[in-house]
N, C-alpha and C positions, 0 to 999 in steps of 0.2 A: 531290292527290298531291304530294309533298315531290320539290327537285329528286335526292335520293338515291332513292328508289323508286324515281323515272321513271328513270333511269342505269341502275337494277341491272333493270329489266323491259327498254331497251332491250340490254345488255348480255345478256340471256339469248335475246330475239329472234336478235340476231345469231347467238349461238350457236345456236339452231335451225336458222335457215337455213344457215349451216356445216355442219350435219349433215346436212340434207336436200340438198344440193349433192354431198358425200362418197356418199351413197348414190345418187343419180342419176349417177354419175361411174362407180359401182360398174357398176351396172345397164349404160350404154355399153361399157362394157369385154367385160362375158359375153354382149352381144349381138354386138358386132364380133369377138369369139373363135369366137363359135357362127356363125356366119358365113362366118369364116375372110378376111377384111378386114383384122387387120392385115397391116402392112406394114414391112418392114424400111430402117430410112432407113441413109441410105445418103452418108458424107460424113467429111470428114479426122476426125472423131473415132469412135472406135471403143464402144461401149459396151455393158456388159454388166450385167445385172439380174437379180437372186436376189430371192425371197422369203423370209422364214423363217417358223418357227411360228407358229401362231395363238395369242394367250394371251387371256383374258379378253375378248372381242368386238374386240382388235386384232388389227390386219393391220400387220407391217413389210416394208417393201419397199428393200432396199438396191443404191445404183447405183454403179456403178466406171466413170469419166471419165478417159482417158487423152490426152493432147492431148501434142504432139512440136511442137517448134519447133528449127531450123537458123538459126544467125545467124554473118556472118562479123564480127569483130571491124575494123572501120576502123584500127585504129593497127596491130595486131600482123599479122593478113591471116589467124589462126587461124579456126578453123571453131571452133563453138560447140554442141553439142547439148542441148537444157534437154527433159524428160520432168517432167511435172506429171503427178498421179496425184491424182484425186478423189474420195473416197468419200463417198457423198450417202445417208443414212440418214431414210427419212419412214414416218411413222407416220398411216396410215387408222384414225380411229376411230368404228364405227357403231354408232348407237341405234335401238331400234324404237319410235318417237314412233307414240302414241294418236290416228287417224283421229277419232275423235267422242269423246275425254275432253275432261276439266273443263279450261276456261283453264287458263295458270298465276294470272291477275288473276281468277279463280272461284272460287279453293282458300279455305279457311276461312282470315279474317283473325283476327291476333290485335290487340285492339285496348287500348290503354293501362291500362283497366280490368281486361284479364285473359280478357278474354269472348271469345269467337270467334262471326263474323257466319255468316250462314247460306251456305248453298256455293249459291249458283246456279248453274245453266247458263249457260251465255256466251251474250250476244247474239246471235251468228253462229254457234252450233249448231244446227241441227234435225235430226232422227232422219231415220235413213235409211230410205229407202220402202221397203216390204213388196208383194210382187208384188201384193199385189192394191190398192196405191194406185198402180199405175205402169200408164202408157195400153195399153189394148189398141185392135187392131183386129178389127171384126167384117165381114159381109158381109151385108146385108139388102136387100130389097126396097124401094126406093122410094117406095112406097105406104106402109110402114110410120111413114114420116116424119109423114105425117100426121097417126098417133095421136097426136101427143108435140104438147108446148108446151113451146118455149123463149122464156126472157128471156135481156136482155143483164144482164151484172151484171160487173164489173171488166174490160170487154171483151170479155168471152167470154160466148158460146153458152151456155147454164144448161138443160139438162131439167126444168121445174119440174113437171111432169103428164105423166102417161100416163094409157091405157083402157088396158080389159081385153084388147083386140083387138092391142095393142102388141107387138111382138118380147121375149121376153125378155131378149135382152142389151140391152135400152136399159131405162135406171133410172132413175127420178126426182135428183138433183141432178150426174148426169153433165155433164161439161162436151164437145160438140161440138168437137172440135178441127179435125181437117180431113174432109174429103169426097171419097175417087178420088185421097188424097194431096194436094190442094191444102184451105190454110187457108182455115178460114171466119169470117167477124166479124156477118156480118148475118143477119136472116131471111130475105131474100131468096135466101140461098146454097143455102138445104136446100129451096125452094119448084121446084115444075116440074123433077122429077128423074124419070128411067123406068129402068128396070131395075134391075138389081141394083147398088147401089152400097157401099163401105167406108168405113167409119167407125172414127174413129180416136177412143177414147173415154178419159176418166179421170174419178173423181171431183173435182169441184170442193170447192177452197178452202175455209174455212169463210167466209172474206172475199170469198169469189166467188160467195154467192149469198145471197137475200133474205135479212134481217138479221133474222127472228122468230125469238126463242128461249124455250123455254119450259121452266120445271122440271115434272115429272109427280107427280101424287100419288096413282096411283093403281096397279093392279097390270092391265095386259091382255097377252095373248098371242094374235099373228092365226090361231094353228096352232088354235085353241080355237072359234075364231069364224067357221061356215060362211058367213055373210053377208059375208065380206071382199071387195072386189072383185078383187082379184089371188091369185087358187090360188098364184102361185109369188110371190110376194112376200112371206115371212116374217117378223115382226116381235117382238119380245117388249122391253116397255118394264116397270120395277118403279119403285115410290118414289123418288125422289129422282136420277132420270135427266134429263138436258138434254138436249131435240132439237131441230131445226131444220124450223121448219114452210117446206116449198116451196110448197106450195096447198093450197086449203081451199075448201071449201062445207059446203051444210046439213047434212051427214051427213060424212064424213069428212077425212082430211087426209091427204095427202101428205108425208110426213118422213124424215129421219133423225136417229141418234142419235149426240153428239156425240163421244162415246168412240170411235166405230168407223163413221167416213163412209160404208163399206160394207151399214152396217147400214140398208137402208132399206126403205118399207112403208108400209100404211095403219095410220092411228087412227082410232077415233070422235070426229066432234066434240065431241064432249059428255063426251069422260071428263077429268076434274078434272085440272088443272094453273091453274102462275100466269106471268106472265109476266117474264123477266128480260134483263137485260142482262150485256154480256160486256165487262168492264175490261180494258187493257192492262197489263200487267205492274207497269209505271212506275208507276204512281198520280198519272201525270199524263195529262192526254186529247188535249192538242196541243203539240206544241214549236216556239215562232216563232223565228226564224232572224233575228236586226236586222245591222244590218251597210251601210254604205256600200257603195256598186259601185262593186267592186273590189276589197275584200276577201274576197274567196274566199266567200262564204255560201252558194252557191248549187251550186260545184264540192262544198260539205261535206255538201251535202242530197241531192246524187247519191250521193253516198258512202255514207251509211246508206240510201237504199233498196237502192243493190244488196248490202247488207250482210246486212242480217235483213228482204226483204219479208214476212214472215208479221208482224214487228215493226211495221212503219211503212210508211207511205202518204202519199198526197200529195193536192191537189185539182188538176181540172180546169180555169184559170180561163174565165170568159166572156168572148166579147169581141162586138159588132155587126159587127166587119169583115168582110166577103164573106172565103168559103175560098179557100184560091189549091190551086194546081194542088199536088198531094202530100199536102195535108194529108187528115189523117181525121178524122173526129166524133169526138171524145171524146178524142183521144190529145192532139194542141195546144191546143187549145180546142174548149169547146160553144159554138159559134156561134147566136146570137140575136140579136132583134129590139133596137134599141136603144130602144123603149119597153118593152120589158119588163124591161129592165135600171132604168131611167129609174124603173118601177114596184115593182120591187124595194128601190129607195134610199130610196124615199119610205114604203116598209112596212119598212124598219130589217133588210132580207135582204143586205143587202151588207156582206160583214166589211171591207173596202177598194176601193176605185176608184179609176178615172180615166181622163183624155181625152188622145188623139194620136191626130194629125192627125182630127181631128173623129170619131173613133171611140172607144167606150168598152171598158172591160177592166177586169174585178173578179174578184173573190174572193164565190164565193156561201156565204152562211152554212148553207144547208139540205146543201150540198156539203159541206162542214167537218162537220156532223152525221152525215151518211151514212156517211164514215170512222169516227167514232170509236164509230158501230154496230158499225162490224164488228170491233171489240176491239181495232182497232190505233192506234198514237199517230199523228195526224197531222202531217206536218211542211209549216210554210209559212216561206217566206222572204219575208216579209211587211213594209211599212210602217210606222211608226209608228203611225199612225190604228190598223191592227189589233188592236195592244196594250191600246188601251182598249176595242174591242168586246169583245175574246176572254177578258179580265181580269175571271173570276167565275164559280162554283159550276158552269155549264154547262161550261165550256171547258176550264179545268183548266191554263192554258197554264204552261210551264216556259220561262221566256224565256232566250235565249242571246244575248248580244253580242258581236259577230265583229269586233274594232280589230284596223286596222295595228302595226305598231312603232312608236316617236319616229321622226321624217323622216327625222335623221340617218344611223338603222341601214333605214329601209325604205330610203332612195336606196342604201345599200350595198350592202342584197339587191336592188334592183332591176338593178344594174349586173351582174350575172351572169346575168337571164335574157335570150332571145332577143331579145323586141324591148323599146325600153325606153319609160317613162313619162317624161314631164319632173318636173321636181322642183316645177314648179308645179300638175303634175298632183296631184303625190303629196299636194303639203300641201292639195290641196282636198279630196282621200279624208281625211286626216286630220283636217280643218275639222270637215266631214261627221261625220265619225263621233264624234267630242265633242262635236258637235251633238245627236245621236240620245242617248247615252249621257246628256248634260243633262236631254232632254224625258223619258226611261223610265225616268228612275235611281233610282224608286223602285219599278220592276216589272221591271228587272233581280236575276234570280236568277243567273246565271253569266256573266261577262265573261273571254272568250277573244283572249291576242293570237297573231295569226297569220301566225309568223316562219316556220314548215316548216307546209305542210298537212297531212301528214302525223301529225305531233305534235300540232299541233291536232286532231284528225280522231279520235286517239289520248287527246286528254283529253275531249274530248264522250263518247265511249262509255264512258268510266270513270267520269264524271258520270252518264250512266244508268244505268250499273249501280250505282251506288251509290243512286239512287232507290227500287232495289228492297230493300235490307236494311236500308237505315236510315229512322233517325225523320225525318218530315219537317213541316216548320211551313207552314201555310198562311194565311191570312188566313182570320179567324173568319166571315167571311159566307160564305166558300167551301161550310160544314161546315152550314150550319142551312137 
């Protein structure tokens, strides 16, 4: 992006936000009327405020300011009376700005050739849920828990199985969310319950539960098929449908289908399909994050998940260290053996490691796998070492490098934040990072400096998306 694009997309931001402020201002005002809250102030100036007509979605608001001032003159001893009169004329202008439209950096580009790129949906859109993707709660019998099997799968509680004997408001790929109103994370939480308990239910993610997807090729309906096990679980799958096998045995499977989460049910194990995988948008499968600490990489990698989670993910690393008091399984780290970590390095399963204060802490490769199962880009803020594991046909990686400013301009942004770095700090993040930039500068694909994170934060995503409409070169071993 040219520094005029970037100007005229910031420059329409602003103006957005201008507008959305104007209308939230609007909104305060007809609540504190309907209220009956204002209040008349009350003070040496007197003031009076008319509206006038409404013309084309403006509102003019005109204010008369009269201020009196008495002054004796020192030389003469005359009295002086001055009356200022202010007329103050502002204009409210409201838009009704699209909740779930297309970016403005979405809309069909024109590009030099003549051609216009394809319009995607924005990163940070997703549709909005439909009551029946949005959590219910039910009330069942404690005993009914039993029927069911859940797995963990992105943290949460996963229904992969039911019997026949099961409640029917519990479904195969429901996610458990909480129990009596309080959250549940383990199996332990739904084990040794009595009576009547609530359950708070939705379907899960497609990234929140086992990762089998399968295209179908064949034509079945379960309403056809007296041998089904579940009377109330109806299914109908045709040619060329994707579903998501949650369990399976000799004779049928547990699923849904991918069009409609809701839709779920039994299949015969045996009716023809093939097995596929689910690409992330990007056409790339990990984005590594280089970057000196201290340069922002890591504040950037927060940012895109809470941006587009259904987009991007992250891994859990490993570490041997004993848990300390707070943490969870899986949320900071998986905690394990340091021989099995040890045993991992030496079987070529570690994407990155290493040792502090005699404990180790990596990046598992089978980890980095699991993600880009589940059709999302992973994102790691990652080592150098990483770059040459991840660089190749499996990984897909889209590398990013995060540099400071030249010294000069970082010590002058750095003198305006709160606490400050020395400038011998600074040139060693700078050291560093033309360090990094030396040893990857042939598997850097995008080098970012980062004077505003924001801005920054702001051309990564416009680098994604432009992943998706345009042509991209890869290295030939990538592709065979």
């Amino acid at each position: 992006m040219s520094e005029e694009d970037e100007l005229a997309q910031l420059r329409s931001n602003a103006d957005n936000l201008s507008r959305c402020l104007h209308v939230l201002l609007e909104k305060i005002e007809n609540i504190e009327k309907k209220n009956g809250k204002e209040q008349d102030a009350n003070s040496t100036k007197s003031s009076e405020t008319s509206s006038s007509n409404k013309n084309d979605g403006k509102e003019k608001f005109e204010q008369v300011e009269i201020e009196e001032k008495t002054e004796i003159d020192p030389k003469t001893g005359l009295k002086k009376r001055t009356i200022v009169t202010e007329r103050v004329l502002t204009t409210k202008t409201f838009h009704a700005l699209a909740l779930d439209g297309p970016s403005p950096t979405m809309t069909p580009i024109l590009r030099s050739s003549g051609t216009k790129s394809h319009n995607y949906a924005p990163i940070h859109q997703s549709a909005i849920l439909l009551p029946q993707y949005q959590s219910r709660q039910t009330t069942v019998d404690a005993g009914q828990l039993s029927q069911v099997e859940v797995e963990k799968h992105g943290g949460h509680l996963v229904v992969t199985k039911i019997n026949e004997k099961a409640n029917y408001d519990l479904r195969p790929g429901d996610v458990v969310r909480q129990i009596n109103g309080k959250d549940v994370y383990f199996r332990a939480d739904i084990e040794n319950l009595k009576g009547n308990v609530e359950l708070t239910l939705e379907p899960a993610a497609i990234h929140c539960a086992p990762p089998n997807f399968f295209r179908i090729q064949d034509i079945y309906s379960s309403a056809e098929d007296a041998d089904r096990p579940c009377l109330w679980l109806d299914l109908e799958v045709s040619t060329g449908d994707v579903i998501q096998i949650l369990s399976k045995d000799d004779k049928w499977m547990q699923v849904r289908k991918l069009s409609d989460l809701t839709q779920v049910g039994y299949l015969p194990a045996s009716l023809a399909m093939e097995k596929v995988s689910m690409l992330c948008p990007f056409g790339r499968r990990t984005l590594v994050l280089l970057g000196a600490v201290g340069t922002g990489r890591r504040d950037i990698k927060s940012m895109l998940l809470r941006l587009a989670p259904h987009y991007f993910s992250t891994i859990v690393p490993l570490t041997s260290r004993a848990q300390r008091p707070g943490e969870v399984e899986g949320r900071e780290y998986q905690f394990v053996r340091k021989e099995d970590i040890y045993q991992k390095i030496r079987e070529g399963g570690m994407v990155e490691w290493g040792e502090l204060d005699n404990q180790l802490y990596g990046t598992s490769a089978d980890a980095v796998r699991n993600e880009v199962r589940s059709g999302r880009m992973c994102i790691l803020d990652a080592a150098t070492q990483s770059v040459n594991y991840l660089y190749n046909a499996e990984f897909m990686p889209f590398v990013v490098h995060i540099v400071p400013p030249p010294i000069e301009e970082f010590t002058q942004l750095e003198a305006v934040r709160r606490t400050h770095r020395t400038r011998a700090q600074l040139q060693s993040i700078c050291d560093e990072s033309a360090k990094i930039g030396q040893e990857c500068k042939s598997r850097i694909h995008l080098t970012l400096v980062n004077r505003n994170i924001d801005v920054t934060f702001k051309r990564l995503v416009d680098a994604l998306e432009t992943l998706r409409y345009e042509t991209q070169w890869v290295p030939h071993s990538w592709m065979c």
